[in-house]
C-alpha positions as CSV (number, residue, x, y, z in Angstrom):
1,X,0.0,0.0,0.0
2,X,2.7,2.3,0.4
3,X,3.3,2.6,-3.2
4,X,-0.3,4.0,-3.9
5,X,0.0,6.2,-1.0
6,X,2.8,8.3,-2.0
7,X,1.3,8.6,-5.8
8,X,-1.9,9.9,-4.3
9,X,0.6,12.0,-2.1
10,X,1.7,13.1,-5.1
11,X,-1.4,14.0,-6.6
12,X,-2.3,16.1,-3.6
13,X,0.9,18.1,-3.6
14,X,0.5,18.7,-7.5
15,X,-3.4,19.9,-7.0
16,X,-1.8,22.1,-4.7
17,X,0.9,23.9,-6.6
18,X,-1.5,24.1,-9.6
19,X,-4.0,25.9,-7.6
20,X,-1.7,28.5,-6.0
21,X,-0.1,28.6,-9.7
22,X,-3.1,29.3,-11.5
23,X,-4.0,32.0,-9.3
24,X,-0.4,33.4,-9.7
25,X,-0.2,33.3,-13.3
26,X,-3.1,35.5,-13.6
27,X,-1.3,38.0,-11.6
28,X,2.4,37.6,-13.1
29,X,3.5,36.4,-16.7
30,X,3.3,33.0,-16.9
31,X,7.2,32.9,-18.2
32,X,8.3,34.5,-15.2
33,X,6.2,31.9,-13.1
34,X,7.6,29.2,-15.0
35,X,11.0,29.9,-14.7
36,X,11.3,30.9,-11.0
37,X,9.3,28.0,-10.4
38,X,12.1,25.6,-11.7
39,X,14.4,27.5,-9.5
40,X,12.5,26.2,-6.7
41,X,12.5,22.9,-7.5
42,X,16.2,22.9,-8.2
43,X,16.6,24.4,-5.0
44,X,14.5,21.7,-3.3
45,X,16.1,18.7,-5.7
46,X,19.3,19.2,-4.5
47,X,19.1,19.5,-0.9
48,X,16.5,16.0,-0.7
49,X,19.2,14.5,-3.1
50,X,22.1,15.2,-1.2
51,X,19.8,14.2,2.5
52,X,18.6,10.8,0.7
53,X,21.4,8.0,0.6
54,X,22.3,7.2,-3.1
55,X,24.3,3.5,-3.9
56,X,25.2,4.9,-7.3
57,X,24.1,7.5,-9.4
58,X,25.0,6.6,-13.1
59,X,25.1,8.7,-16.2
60,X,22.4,6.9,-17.2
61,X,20.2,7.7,-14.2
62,X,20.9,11.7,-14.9
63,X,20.5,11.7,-18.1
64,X,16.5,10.1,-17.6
65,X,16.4,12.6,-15.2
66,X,17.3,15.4,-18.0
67,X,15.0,13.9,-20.2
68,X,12.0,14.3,-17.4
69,X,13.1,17.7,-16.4
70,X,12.9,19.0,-20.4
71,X,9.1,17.4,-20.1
72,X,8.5,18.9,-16.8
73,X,9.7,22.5,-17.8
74,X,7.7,22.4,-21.4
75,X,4.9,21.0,-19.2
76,X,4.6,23.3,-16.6
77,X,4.9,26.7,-19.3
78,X,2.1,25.4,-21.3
79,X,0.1,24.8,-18.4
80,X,0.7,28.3,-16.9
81,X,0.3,29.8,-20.2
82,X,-3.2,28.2,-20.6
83,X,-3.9,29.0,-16.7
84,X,-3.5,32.9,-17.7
85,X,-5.8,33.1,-20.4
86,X,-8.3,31.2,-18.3
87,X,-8.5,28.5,-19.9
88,X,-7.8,25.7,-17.2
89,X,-11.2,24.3,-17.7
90,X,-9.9,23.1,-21.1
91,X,-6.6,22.4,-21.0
92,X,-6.5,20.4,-17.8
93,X,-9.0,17.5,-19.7
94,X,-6.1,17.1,-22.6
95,X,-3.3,17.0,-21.1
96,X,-4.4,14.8,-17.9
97,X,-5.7,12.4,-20.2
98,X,-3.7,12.1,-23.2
99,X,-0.7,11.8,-20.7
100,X,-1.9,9.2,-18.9
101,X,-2.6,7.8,-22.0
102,X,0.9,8.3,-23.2
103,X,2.7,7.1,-20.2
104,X,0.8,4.2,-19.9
105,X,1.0,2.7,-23.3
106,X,5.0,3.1,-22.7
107,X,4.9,1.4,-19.6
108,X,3.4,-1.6,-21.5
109,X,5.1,-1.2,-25.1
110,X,8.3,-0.5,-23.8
111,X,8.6,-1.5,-20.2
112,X,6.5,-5.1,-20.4
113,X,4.6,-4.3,-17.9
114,X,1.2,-6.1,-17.1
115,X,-0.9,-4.4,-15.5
116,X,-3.5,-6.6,-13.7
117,X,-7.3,-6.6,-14.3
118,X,-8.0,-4.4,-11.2
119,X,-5.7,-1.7,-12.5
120,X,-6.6,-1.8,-16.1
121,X,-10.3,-0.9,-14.5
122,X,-8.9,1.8,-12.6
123,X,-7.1,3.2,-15.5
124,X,-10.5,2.8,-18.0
125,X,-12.1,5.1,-14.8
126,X,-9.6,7.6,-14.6
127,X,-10.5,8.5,-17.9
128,X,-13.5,9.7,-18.1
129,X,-12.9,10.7,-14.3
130,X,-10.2,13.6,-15.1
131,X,-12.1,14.8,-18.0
132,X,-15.0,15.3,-15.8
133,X,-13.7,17.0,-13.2
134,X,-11.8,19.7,-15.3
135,X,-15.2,20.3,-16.8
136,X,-15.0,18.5,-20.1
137,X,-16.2,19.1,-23.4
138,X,-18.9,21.9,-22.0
139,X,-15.7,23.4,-20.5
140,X,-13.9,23.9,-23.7
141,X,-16.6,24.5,-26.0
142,X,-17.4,27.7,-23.8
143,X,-13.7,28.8,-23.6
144,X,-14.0,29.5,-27.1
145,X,-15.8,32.6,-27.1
146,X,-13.6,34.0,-25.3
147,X,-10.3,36.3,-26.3
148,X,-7.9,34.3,-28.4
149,X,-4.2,35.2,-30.6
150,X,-5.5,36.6,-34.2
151,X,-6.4,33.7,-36.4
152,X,-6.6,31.1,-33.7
153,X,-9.9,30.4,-31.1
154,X,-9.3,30.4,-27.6
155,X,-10.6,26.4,-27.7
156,X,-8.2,25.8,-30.7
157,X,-5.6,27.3,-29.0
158,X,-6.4,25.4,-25.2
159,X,-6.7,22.1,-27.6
160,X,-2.8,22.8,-28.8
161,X,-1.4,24.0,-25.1
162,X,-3.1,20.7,-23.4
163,X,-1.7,18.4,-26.3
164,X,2.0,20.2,-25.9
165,X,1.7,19.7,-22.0
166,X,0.3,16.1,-21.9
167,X,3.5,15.1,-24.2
168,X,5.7,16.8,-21.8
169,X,4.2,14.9,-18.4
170,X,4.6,11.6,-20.3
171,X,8.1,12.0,-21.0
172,X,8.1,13.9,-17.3
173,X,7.4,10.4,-15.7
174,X,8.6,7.9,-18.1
175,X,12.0,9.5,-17.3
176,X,11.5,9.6,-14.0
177,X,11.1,6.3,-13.6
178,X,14.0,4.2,-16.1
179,X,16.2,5.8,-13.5
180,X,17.8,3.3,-11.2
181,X,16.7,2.9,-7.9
182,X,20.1,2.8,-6.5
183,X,20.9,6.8,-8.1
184,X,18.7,8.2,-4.9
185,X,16.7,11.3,-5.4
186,X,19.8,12.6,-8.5
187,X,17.6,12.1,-11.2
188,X,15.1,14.8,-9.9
189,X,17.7,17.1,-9.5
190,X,19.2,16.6,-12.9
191,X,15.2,17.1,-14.1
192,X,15.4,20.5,-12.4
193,X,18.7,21.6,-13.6
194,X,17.5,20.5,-17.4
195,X,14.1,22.3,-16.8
196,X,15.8,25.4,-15.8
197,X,18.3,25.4,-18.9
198,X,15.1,24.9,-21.3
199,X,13.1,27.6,-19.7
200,X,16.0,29.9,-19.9
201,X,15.5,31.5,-23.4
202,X,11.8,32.4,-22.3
203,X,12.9,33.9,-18.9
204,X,15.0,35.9,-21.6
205,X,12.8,37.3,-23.8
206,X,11.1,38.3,-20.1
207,X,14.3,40.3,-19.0
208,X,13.6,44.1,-19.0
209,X,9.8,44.1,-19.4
210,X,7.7,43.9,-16.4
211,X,9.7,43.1,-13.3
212,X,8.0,40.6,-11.0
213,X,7.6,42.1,-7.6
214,X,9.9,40.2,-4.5
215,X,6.8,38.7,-2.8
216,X,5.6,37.0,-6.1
217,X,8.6,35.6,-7.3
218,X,8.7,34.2,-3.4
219,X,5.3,32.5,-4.2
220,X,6.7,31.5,-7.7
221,X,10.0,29.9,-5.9
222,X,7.8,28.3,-3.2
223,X,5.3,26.8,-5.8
224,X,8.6,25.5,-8.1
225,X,9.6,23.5,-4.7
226,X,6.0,21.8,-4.0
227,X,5.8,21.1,-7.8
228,X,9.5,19.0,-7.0
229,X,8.2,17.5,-4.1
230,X,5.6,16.4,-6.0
231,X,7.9,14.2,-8.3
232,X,10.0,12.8,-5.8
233,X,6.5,11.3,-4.1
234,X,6.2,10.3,-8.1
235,X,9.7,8.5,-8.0
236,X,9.7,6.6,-4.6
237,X,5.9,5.7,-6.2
238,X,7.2,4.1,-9.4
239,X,9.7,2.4,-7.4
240,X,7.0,0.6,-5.9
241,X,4.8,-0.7,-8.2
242,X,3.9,-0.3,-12.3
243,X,5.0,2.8,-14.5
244,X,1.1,2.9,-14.9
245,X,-0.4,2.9,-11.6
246,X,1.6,5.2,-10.3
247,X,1.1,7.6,-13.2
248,X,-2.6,7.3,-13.1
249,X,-2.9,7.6,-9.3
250,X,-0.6,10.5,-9.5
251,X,-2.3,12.3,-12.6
252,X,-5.7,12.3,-10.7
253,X,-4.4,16.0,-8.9
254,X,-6.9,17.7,-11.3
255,X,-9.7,16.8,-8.5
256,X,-7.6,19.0,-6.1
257,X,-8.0,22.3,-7.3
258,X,-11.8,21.5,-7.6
259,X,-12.4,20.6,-4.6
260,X,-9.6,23.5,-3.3
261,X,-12.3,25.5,-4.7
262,X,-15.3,24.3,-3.1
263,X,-13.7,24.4,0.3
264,X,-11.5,27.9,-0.5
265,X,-13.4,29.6,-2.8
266,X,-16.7,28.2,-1.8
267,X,-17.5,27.3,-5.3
268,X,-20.4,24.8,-6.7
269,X,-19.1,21.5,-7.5
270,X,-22.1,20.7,-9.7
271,X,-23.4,17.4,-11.1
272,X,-20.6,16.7,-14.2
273,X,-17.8,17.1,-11.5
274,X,-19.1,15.3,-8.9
275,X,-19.5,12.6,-11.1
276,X,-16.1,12.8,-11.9
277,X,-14.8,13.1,-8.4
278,X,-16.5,9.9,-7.5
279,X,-15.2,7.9,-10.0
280,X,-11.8,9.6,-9.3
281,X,-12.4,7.6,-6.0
282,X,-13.3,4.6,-7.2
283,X,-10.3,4.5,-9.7
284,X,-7.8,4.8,-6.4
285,X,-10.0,2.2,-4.7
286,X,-9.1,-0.8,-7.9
287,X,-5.6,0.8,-8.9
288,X,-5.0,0.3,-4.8
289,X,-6.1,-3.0,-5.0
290,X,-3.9,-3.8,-7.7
C-alpha cells in the first residue's frame, strides 16, 4: 500500500501547486512563473538528493532525469500559459488524459509491464474521471468565445497548449522512472537543472519588461519547490509498483483544485464534477487493489 499512497501524495501536492499557480499566473507572466518555479525545485532537488542516501548514481540515471526535467519544464509553461488566459477548464481534460494515455501505453510497449485486471479498470475510470472533473467538453466549447491570438480560437488554442503539456508529463514520468533505484533522489535534481536550462530562453525574452515584484517571485519559488516535491512522491511511487499505476494515481491531482475551490473559494461543484470526483475515487480504490 505504500506505493499507492505516495502517488496519491503526489497528486495532492501537484493539485496544490497548480491551484496557487493558477491564481499566480493571472497576476504575473506566466514565463516569469515558469522559470522561477524551476528555480525552486532545483533548490528543493538538491538538498532531498544530497539528504537521501544514493548506492550509485550513473550517467544513465541523470541523463533520464534530463529527459523528465525537459518534459517537466515544457509541461509546466504550457500549463501556466493556458492558466493565464483562463482557460484551465480546457486544457487540464487534454493533457491529464492524453498523458496518462501516453505514459501508460510506454509502460506496456516499452517496459512489459502487465498491469492486472483491477488496474486496467482503474485506469478505464480515470479516464472519463479527469475529463469530468476539469469540466469537459462543456468546458472547452465555452472557452471559445472567449479572447484568443489573431487567427486562432481560444478552444483551438487550449486544444494545442493541453496536447504540448500532456506530451511533456509523459516523458516527465517515463524519465523519472528508467532511472535506477540505486541513483537516490539525483535524477530529480538533474530534471530540475535541465528544466531550468530549457526555460531559460523564455525567462530571456522576459528580461527588461515587467519586473515581477519580490513577494511574487517568493510565491513562484515556493510553488517551483512543491511542484518537485511532487515528483519525488512520483519517484519513490514508481519504485514501488507499475509505470502505470503510479502515473494514473498520480495524474488524478486535477480533483484538487476542484475541490480547493469548493472548500476555499466556496464554489459549486455541480453534477458533471461530482461525477467525476467519484469515479476519481473509485479509480484509487481498484488501482489500490492492484
Amino acid at each position: 500500500m505504500l506505493g499507492p499512497a505516495l502517488a496519491v501524495a503526489s497528486a495532492v501536492v501537484y493539485g496544490v501547486v497548480d491551484f496557487a499557480g493558477g491564481i499566480l499566473s493571472r497576476r504575473v507572466h506566466y514565463a516569469s512563473v515558469s522559470w522561477i518555479g524551476q528555480l525552486g525545485g532545483l533548490a528543493f532537488a538538491v538538498v532531498a538528493a544530497l539528504v537521501v542516501p544514493a548506492e550509485r548514481v550513473g550517467l544513465a540515471d541523470l541523463a533520464w532525469g534530463a529527459l523528465s526535467g525537459v518534459g517537466s519544464g515544457l509541461a509546466m509553461l504550457f500549463l501556466n500559459r493556458a492558466l493565464s488566459r483562463g482557460e484551465m477548464t480546457a486544457v487540464v481534460p487534454v493533457s491529464a488524459v492524453t498523458g496518462v494515455a501516453l505514459s501508460v501505453l510506454c509502460g506496456v510497449a516499452f517496459l512489459d509491464e502487465q498491469p492486472s485486471l483491477p488496474a486496467w479498470l482503474g485506469i478505464a475510470v480515470v479516464l472519463p474521471a479527469l475529463w469530468l472533473v476539469a469540466g469537459g467538453g462543456a468546458a472547452a466549447a465555452a472557452g471559445a468565445s472567449a479572447g484568443s491570438p489573431p487567427g486562432a480560437s481560444a478552444g483551438s488554442t487550449a486544444v494545442r497548449d493541453g496536447l504540448v503539456a500532456s506530451v511533456g508529463v509523459a516523458v516527465q514520468y517515463v524519465g523519472l522512472a528508467m532511472a535506477g533505484t540505486d541513483s537516490g533522489l539525483w535524477a530529480v535534481a538533474a530534471g530540475r537543472v535541465a528544466a531550468v536550462v530549457v526555460l531559460v530562453p523564455v525567462a530571456a525574452r522576459r528580461r527588461g519588461r515587467a519586473r515581477v515584484a519580490t513577494p511574487d517571485a517568493a510565491k513562484a519559488f515556493v510553488i517551483g519547490a512543491g511542484a518537485a516535491l511532487a515528483l519525488t512522491l512520483y519517484l519513490l511511487a514508481a519504485r514501488e509498483q507499475l509505470l502505470a499505476v503510479a502515473v494514473t494515481l498520480a495524474s488524478l491531482y486535477p480533483a484538487v483544485p476542484v475541490l480547493l475551490g469548493v472548500v476555499v473559494l466556496h464554489e459549486r461543484v455541480g453534477r458533471r464534477r461530482a461525477v467525476g470526483l467519484a469515479a476519481a475515487a473509485a479509480a484509487i480504490v481498484l488501482l489500490s487493489a492492484a
